[in-house]
N, CA, C and O atoms as CSV, one atom per row, in Angstrom:
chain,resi,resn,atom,element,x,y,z
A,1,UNK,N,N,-47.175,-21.620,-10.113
A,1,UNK,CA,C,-46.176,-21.009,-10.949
A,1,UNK,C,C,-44.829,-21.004,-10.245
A,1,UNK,O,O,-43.766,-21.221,-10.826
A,2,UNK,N,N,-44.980,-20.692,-8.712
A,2,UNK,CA,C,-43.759,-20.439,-8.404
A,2,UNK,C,C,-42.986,-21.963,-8.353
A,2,UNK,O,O,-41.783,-21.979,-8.615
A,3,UNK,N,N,-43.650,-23.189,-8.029
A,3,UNK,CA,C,-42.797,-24.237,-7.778
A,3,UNK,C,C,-42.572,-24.736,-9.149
A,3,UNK,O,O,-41.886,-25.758,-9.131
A,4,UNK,N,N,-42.935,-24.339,-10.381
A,4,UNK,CA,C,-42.836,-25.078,-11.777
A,4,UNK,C,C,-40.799,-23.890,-12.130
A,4,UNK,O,O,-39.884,-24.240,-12.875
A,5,UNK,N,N,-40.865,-22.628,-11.255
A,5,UNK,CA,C,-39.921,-21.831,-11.693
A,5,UNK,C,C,-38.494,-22.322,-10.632
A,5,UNK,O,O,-37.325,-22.000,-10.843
A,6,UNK,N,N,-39.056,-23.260,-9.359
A,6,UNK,CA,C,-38.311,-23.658,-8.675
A,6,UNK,C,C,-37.608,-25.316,-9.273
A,6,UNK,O,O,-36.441,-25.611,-9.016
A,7,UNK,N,N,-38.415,-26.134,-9.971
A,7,UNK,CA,C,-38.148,-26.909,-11.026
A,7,UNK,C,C,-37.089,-26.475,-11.823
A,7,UNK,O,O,-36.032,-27.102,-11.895
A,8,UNK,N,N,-37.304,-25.470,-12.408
A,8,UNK,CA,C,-36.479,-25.448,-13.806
A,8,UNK,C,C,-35.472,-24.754,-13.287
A,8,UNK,O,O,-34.886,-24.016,-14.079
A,9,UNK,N,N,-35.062,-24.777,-12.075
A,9,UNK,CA,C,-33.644,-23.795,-11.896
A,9,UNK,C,C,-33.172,-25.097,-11.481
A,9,UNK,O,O,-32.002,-25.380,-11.742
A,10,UNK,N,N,-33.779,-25.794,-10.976
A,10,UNK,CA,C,-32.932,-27.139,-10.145
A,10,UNK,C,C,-32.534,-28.249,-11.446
A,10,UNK,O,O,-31.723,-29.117,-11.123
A,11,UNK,N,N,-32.814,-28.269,-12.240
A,11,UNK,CA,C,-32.843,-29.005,-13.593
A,11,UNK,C,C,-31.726,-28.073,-13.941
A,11,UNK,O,O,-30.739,-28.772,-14.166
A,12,UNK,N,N,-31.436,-26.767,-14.089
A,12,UNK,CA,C,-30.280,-25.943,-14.304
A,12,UNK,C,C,-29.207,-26.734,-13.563
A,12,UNK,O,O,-28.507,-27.617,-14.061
A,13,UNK,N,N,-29.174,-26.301,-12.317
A,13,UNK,CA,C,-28.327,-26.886,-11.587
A,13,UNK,C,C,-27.212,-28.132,-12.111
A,13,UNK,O,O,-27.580,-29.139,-12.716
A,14,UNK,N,N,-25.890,-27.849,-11.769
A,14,UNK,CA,C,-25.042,-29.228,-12.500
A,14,UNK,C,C,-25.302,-30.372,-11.119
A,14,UNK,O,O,-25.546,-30.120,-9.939
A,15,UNK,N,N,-25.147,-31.592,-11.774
A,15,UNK,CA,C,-25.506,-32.334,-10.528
A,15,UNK,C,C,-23.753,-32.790,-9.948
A,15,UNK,O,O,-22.703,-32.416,-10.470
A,16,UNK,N,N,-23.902,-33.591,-8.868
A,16,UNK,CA,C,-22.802,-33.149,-8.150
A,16,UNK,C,C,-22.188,-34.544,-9.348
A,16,UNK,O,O,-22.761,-35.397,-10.026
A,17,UNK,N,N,-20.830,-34.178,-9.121
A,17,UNK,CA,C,-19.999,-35.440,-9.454
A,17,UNK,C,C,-19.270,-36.305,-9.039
A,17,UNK,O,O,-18.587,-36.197,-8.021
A,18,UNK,N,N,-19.319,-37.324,-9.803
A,18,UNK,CA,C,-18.838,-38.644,-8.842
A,18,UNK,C,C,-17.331,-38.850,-8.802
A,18,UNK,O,O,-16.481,-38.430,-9.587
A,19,UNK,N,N,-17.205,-39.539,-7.789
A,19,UNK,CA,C,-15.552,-39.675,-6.685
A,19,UNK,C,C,-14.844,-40.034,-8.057
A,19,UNK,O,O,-15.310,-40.765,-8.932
A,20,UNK,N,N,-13.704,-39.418,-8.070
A,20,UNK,CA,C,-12.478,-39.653,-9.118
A,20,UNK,C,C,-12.393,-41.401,-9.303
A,20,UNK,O,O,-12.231,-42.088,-8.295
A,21,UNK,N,N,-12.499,-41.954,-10.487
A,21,UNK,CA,C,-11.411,-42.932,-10.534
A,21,UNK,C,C,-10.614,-43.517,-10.138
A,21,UNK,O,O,-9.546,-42.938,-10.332
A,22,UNK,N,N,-10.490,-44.532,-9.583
A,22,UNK,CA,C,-8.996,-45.252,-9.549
A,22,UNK,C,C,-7.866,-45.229,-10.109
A,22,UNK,O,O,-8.150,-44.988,-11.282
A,23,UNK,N,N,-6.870,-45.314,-10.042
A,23,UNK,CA,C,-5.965,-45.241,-11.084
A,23,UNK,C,C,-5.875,-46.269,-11.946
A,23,UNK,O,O,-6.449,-47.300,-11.594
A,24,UNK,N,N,-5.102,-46.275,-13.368
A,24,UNK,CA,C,-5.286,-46.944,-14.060
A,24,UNK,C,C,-5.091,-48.192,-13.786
A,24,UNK,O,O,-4.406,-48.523,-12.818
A,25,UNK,N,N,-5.883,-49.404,-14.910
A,25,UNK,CA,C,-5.296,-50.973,-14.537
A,25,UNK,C,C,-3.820,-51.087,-14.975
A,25,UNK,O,O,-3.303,-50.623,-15.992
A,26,UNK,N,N,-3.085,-52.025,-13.679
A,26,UNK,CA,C,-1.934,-52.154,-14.736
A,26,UNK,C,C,-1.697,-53.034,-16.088
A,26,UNK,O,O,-0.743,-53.811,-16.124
A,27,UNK,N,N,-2.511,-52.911,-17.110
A,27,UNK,CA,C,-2.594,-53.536,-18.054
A,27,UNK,C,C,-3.376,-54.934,-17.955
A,27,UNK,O,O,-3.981,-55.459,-17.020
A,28,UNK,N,N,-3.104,-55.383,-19.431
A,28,UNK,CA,C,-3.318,-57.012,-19.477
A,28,UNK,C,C,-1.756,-57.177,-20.487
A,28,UNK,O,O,-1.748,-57.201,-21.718
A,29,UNK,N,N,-0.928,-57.243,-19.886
A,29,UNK,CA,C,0.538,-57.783,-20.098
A,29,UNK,C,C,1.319,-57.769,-19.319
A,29,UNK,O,O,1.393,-57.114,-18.279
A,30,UNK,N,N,2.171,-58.711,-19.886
A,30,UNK,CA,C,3.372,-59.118,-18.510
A,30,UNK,C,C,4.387,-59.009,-19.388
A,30,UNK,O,O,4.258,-59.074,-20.610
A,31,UNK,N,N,5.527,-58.823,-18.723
A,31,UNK,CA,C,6.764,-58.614,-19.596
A,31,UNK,C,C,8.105,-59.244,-18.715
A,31,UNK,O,O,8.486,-59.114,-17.552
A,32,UNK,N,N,8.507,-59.844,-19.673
A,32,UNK,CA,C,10.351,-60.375,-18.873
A,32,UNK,C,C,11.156,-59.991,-19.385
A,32,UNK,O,O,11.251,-60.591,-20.455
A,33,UNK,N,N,12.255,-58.917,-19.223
A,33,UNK,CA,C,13.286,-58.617,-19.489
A,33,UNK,C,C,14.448,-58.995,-18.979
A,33,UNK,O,O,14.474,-58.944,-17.749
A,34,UNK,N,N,15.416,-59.355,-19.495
A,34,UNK,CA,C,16.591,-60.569,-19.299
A,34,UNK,C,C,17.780,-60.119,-20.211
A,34,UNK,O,O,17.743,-59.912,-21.424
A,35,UNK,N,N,18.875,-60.011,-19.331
A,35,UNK,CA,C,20.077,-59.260,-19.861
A,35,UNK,C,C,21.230,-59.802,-19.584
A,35,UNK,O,O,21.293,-60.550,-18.609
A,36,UNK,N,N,22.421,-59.540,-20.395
A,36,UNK,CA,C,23.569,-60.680,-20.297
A,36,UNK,C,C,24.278,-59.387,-20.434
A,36,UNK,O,O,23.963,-58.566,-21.296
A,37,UNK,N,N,25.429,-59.171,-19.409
A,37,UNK,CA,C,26.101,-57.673,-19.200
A,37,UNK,C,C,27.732,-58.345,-20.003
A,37,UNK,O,O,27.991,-59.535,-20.183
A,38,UNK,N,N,28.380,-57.466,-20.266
A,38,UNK,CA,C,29.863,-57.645,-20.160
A,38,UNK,C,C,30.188,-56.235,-19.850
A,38,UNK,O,O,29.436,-55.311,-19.541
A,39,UNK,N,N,31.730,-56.280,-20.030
A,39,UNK,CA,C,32.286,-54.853,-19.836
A,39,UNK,C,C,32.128,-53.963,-21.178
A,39,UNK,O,O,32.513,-54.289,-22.301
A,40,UNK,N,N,31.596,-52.987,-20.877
A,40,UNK,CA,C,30.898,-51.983,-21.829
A,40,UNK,C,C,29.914,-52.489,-23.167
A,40,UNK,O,O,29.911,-51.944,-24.271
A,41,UNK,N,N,29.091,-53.672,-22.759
A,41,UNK,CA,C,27.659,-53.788,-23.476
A,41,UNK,C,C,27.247,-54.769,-22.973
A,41,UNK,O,O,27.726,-55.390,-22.024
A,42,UNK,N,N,25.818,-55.098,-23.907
A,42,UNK,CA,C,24.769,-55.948,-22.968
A,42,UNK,C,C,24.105,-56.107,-24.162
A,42,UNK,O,O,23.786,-55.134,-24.844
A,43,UNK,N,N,23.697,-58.061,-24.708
A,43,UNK,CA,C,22.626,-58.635,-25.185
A,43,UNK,C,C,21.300,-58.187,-23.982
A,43,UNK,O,O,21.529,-57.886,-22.811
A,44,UNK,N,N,19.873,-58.239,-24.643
A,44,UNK,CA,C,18.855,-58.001,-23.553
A,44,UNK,C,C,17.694,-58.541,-24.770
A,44,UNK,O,O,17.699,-58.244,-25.964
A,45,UNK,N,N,16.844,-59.314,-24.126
A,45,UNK,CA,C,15.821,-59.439,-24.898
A,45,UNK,C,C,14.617,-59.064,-23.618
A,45,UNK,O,O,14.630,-58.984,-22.390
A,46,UNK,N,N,13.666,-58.905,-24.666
A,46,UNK,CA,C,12.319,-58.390,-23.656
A,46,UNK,C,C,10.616,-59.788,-24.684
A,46,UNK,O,O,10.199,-59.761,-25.842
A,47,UNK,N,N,10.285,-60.541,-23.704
A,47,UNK,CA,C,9.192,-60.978,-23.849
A,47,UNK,C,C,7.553,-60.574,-23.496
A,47,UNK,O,O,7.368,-60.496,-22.282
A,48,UNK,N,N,6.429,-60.324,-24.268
A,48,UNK,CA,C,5.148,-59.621,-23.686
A,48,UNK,C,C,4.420,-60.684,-23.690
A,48,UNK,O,O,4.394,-61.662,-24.438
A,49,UNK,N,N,4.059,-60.505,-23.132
A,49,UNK,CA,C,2.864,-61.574,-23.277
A,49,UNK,C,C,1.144,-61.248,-22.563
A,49,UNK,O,O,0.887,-61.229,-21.359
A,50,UNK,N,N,0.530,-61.107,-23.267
A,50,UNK,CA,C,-0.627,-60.959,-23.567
A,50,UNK,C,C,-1.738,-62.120,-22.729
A,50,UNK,O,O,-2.116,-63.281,-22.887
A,51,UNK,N,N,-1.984,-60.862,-21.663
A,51,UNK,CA,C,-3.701,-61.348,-21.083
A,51,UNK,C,C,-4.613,-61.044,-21.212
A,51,UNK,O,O,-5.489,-61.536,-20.501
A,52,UNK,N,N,-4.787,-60.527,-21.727
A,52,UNK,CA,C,-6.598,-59.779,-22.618
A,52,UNK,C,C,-6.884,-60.384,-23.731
A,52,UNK,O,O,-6.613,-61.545,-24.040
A,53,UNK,N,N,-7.646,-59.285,-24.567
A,53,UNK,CA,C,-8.132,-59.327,-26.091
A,53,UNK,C,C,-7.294,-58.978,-26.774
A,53,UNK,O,O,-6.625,-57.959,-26.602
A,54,UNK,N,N,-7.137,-60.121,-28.077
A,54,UNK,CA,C,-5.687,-59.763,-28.673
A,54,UNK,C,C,-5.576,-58.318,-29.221
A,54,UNK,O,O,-6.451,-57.576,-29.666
A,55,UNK,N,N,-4.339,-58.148,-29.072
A,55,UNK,CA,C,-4.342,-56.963,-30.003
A,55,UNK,C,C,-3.311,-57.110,-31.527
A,55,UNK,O,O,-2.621,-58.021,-31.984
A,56,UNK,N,N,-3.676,-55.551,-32.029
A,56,UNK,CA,C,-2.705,-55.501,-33.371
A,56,UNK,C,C,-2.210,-54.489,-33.583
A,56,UNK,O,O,-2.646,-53.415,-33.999
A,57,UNK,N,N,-0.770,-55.008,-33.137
A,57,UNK,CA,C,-0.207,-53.771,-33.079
A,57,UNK,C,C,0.447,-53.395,-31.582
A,57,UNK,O,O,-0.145,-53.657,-30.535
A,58,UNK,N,N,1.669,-52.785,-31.634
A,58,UNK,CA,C,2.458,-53.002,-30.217
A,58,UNK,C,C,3.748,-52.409,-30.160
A,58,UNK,O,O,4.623,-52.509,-31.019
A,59,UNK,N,N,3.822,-51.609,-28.782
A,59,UNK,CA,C,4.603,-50.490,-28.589
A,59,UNK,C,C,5.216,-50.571,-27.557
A,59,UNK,O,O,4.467,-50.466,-26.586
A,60,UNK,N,N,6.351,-50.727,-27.287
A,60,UNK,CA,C,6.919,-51.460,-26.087
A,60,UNK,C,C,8.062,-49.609,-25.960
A,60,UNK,O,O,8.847,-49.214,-26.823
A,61,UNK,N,N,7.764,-48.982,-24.791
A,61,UNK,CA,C,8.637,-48.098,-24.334
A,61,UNK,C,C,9.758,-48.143,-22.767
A,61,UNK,O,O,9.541,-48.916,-21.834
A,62,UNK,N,N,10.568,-47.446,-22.793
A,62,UNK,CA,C,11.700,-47.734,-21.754
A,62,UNK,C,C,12.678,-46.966,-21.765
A,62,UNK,O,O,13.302,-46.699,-22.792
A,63,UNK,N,N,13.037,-46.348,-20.220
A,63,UNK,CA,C,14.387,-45.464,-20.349
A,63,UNK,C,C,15.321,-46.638,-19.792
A,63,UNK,O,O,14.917,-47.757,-19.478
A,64,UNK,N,N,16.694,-46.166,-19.724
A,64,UNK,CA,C,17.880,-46.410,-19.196
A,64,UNK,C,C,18.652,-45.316,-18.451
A,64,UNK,O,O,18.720,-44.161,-18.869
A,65,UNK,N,N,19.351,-45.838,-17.084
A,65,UNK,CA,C,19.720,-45.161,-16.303
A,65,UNK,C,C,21.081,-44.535,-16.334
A,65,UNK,O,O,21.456,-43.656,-15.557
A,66,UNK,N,N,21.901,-45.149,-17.456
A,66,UNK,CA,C,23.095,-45.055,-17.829
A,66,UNK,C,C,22.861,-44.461,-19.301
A,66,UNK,O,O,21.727,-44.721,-19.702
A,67,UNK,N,N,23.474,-43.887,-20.014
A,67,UNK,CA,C,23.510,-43.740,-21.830
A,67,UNK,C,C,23.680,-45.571,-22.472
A,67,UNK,O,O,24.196,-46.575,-21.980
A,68,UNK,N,N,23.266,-45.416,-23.213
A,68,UNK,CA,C,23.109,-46.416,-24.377
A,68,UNK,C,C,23.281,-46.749,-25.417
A,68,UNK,O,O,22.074,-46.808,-25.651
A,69,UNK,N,N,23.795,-47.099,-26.499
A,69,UNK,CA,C,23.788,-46.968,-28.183
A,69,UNK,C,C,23.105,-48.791,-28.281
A,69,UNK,O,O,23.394,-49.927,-27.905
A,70,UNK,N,N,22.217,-48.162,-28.933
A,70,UNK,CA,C,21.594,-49.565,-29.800
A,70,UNK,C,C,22.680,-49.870,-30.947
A,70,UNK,O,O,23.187,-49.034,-31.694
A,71,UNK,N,N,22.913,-51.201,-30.919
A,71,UNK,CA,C,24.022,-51.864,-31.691
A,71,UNK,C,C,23.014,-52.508,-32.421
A,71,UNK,O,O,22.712,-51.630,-33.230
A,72,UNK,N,N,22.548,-53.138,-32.577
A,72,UNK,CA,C,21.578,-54.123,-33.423
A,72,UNK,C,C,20.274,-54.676,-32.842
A,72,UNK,O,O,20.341,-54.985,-31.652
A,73,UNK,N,N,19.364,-54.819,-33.319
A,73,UNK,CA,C,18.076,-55.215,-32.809
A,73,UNK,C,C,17.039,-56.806,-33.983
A,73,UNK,O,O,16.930,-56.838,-35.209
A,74,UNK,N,N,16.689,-57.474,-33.319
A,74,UNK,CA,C,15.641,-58.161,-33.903
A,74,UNK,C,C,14.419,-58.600,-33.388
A,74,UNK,O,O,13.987,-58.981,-32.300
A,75,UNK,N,N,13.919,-58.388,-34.745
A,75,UNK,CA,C,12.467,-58.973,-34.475
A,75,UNK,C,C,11.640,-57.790,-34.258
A,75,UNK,O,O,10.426,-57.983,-34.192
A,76,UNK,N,N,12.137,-56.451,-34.121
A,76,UNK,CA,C,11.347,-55.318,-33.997
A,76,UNK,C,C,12.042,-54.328,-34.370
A,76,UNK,O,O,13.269,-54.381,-34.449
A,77,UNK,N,N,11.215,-53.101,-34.701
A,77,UNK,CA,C,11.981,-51.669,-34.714
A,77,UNK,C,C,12.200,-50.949,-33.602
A,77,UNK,O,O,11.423,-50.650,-32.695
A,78,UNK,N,N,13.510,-50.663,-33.788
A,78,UNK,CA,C,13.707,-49.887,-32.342
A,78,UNK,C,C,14.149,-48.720,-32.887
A,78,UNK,O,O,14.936,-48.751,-33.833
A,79,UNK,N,N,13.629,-47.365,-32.278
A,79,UNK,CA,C,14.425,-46.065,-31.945
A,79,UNK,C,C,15.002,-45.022,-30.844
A,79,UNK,O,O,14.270,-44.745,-29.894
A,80,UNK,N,N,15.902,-44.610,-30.911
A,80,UNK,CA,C,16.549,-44.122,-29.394
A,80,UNK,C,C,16.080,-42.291,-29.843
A,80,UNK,O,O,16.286,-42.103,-31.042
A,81,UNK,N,N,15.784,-41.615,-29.453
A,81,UNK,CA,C,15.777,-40.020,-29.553
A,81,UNK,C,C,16.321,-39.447,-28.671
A,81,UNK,O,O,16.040,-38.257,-28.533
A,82,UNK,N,N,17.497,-40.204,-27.559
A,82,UNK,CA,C,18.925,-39.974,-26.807
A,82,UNK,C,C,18.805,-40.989,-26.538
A,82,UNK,O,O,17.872,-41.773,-26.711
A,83,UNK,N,N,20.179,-41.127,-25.873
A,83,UNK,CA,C,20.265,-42.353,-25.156
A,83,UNK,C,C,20.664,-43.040,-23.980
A,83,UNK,O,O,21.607,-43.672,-23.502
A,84,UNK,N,N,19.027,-42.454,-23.620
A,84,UNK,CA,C,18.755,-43.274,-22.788
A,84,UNK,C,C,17.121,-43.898,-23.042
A,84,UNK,O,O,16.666,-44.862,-22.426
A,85,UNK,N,N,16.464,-43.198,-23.972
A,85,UNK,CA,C,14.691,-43.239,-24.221
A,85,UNK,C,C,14.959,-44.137,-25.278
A,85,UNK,O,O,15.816,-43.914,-26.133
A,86,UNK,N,N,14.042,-45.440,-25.231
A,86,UNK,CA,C,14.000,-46.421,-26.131
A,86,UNK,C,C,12.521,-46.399,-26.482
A,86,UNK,O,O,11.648,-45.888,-25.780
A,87,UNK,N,N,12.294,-47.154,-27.919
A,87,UNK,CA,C,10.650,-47.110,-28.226
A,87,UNK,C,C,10.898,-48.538,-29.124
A,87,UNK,O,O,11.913,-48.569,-29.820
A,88,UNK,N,N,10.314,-49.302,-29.124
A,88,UNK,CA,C,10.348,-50.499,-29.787
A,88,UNK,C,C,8.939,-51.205,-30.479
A,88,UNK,O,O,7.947,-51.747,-29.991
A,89,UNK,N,N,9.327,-50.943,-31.689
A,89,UNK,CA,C,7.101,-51.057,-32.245
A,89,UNK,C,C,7.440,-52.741,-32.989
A,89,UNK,O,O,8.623,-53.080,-33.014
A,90,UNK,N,N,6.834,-53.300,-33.317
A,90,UNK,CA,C,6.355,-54.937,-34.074
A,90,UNK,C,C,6.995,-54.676,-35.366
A,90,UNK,O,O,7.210,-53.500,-35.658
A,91,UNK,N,N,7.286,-55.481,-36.075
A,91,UNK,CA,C,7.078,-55.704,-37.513
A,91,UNK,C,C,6.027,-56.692,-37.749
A,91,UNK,O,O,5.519,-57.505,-36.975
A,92,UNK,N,N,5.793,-56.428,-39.078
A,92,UNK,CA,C,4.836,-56.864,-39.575
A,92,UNK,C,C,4.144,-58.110,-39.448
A,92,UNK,O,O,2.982,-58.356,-39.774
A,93,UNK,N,N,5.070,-58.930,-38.890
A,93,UNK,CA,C,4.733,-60.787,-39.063
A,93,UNK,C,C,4.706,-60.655,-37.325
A,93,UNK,O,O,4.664,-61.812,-36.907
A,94,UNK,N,N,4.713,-59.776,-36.271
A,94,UNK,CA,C,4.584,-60.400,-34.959
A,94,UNK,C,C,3.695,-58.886,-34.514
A,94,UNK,O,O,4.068,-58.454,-33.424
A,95,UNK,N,N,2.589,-58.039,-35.201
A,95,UNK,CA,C,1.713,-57.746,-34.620
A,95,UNK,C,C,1.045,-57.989,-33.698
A,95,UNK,O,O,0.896,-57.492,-32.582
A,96,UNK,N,N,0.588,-58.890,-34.286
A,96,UNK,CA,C,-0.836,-59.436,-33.474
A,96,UNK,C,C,-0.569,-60.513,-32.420
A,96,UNK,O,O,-0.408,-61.728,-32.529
A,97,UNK,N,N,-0.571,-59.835,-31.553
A,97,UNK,CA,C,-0.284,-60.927,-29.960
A,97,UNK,C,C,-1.822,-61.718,-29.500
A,97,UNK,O,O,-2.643,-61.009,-28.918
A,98,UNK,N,N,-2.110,-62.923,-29.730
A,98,UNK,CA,C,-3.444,-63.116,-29.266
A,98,UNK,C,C,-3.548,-63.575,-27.858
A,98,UNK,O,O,-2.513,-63.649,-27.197
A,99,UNK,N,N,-4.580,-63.859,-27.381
A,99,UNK,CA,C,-4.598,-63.963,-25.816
A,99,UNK,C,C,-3.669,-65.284,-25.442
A,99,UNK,O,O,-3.704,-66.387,-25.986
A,100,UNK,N,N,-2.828,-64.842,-24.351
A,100,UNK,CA,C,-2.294,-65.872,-23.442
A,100,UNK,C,C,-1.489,-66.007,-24.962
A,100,UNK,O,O,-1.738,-67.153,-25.334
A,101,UNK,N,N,-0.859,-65.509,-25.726
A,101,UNK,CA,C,-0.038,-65.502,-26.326
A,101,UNK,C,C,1.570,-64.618,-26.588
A,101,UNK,O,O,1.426,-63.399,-26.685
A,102,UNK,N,N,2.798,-65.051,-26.685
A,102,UNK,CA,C,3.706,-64.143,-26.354
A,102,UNK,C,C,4.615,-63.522,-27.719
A,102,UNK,O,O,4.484,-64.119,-28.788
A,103,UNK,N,N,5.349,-62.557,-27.664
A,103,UNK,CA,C,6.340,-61.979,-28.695
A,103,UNK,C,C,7.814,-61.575,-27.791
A,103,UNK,O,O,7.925,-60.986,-26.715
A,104,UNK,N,N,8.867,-62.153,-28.711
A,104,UNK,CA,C,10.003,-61.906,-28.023
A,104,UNK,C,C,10.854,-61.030,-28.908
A,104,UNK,O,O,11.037,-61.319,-30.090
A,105,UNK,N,N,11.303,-60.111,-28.420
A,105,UNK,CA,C,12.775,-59.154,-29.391
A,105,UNK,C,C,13.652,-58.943,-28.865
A,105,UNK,O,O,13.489,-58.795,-27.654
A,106,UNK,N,N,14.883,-58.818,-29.327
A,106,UNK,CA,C,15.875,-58.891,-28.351
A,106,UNK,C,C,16.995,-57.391,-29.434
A,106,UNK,O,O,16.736,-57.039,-30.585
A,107,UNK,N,N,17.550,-57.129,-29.010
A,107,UNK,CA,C,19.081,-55.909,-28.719
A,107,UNK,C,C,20.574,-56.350,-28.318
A,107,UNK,O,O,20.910,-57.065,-27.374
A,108,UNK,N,N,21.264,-55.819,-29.151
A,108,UNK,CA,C,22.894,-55.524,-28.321
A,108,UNK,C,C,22.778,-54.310,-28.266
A,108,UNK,O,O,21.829,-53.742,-28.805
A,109,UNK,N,N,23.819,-53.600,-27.532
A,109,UNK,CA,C,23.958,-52.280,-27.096
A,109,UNK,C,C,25.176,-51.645,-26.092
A,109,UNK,O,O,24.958,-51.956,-24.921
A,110,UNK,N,N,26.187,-50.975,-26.240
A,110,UNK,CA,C,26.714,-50.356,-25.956
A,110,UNK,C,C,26.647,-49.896,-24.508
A,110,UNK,O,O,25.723,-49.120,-24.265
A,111,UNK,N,N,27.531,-50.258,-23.398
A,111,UNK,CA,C,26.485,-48.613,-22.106
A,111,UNK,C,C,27.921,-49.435,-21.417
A,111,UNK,O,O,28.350,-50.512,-21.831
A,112,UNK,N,N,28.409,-48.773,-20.481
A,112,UNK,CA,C,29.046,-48.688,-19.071
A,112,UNK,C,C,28.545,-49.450,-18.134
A,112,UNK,O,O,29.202,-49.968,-17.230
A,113,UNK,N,N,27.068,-49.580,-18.347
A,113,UNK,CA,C,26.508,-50.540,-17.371
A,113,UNK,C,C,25.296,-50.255,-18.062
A,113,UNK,O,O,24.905,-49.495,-18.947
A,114,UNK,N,N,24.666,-51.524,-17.017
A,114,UNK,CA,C,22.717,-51.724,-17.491
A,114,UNK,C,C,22.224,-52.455,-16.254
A,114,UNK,O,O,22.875,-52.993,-15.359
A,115,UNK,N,N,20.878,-52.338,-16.432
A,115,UNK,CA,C,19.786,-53.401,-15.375
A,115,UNK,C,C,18.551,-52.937,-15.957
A,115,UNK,O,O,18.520,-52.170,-16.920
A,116,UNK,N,N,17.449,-53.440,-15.328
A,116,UNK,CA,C,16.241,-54.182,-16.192
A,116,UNK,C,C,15.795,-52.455,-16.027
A,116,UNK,O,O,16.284,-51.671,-15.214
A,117,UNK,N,N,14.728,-52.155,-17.055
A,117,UNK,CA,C,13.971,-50.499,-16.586
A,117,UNK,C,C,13.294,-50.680,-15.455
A,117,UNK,O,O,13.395,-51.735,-14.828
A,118,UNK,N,N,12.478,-49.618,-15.031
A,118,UNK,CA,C,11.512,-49.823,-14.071
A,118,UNK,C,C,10.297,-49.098,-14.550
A,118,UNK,O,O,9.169,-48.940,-14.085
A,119,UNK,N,N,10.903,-48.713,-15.624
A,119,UNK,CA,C,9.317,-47.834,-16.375
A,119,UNK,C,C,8.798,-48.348,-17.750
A,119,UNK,O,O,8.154,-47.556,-18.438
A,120,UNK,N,N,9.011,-49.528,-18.177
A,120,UNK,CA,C,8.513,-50.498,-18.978
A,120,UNK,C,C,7.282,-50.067,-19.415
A,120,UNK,O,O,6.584,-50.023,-18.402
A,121,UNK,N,N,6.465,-49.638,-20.609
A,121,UNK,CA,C,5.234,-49.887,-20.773
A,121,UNK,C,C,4.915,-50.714,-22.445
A,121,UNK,O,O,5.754,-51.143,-23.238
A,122,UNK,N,N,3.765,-50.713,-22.531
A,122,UNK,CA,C,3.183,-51.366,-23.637
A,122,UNK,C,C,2.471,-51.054,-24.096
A,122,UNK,O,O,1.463,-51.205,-23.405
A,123,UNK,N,N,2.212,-50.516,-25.225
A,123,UNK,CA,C,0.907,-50.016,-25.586
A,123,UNK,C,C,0.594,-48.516,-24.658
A,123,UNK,O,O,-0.465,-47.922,-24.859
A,124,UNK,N,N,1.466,-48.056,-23.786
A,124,UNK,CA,C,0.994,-46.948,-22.928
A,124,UNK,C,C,0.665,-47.833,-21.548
A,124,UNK,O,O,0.874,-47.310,-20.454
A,125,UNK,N,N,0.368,-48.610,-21.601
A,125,UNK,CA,C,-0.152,-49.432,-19.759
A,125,UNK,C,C,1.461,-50.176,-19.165
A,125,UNK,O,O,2.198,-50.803,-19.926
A,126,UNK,N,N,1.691,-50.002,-18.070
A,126,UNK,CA,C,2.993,-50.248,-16.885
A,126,UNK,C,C,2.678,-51.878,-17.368
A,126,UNK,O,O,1.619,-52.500,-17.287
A,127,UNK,N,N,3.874,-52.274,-17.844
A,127,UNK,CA,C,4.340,-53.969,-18.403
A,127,UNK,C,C,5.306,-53.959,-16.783
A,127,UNK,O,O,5.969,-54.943,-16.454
């Protein structure tokens, strides 16, 4: 009796848990961002391109270190909620990125100055 009561407490017991995770992958995308400056604005287009399983559907985020005004954009929707936070989602005809396949959009924009982000993501994963 007593070792069937020493059983069922150890079955209670949480078992230990395993070593944290790694941190995340940095994705399956690559991204080139490429910018043409003048005095007080900047053409910039940004290319993804896709190393995994395609996806559908695509979210390209990014600050700026200076303020910004989006002047015009193609090939995607872009919104600023100040400016310096950019969010840039697909339209309809360039969703779907398939593997080893790329999407390009490009911006004018307003700023004092610019250079490439350093906090680029895609979908949520570091482009």
């Amino acid at each position: 009796m007593f070792r069937s009561a020493i059983l069922a407490v150890a079955a209670l017991l949480p078992l230990p848990l395993a070593s944290p995770a790694s941190a995340a992958p940095a994705g399956d995308f690559s991204c080139d961002y490429r910018f043409f400056a003048w005095d007080g604005g900047f053409v910039a287009d940004l290319t993804i391109t896709n190393h995994g399983p395609a996806i559908d559907g695509w979210t390209a985020r990014w600050t700026f270190s200076t303020a910004t005004g989006n002047l015009g954009v193609w090939q995607a929707r872009m919104e600023q909620p100040n400016p310096f936070a950019v969010t840039a989602t697909n339209m309809p005809y360039n969703a779907v990125i398939d593997t080893g396949r790329s999407v390009r959009f490009g911006w004018t924009a307003s700023a004092a100055a610019t250079e490439a982000p350093h906090d680029l993501t895609v979908n949520g994963l570091p482009c």
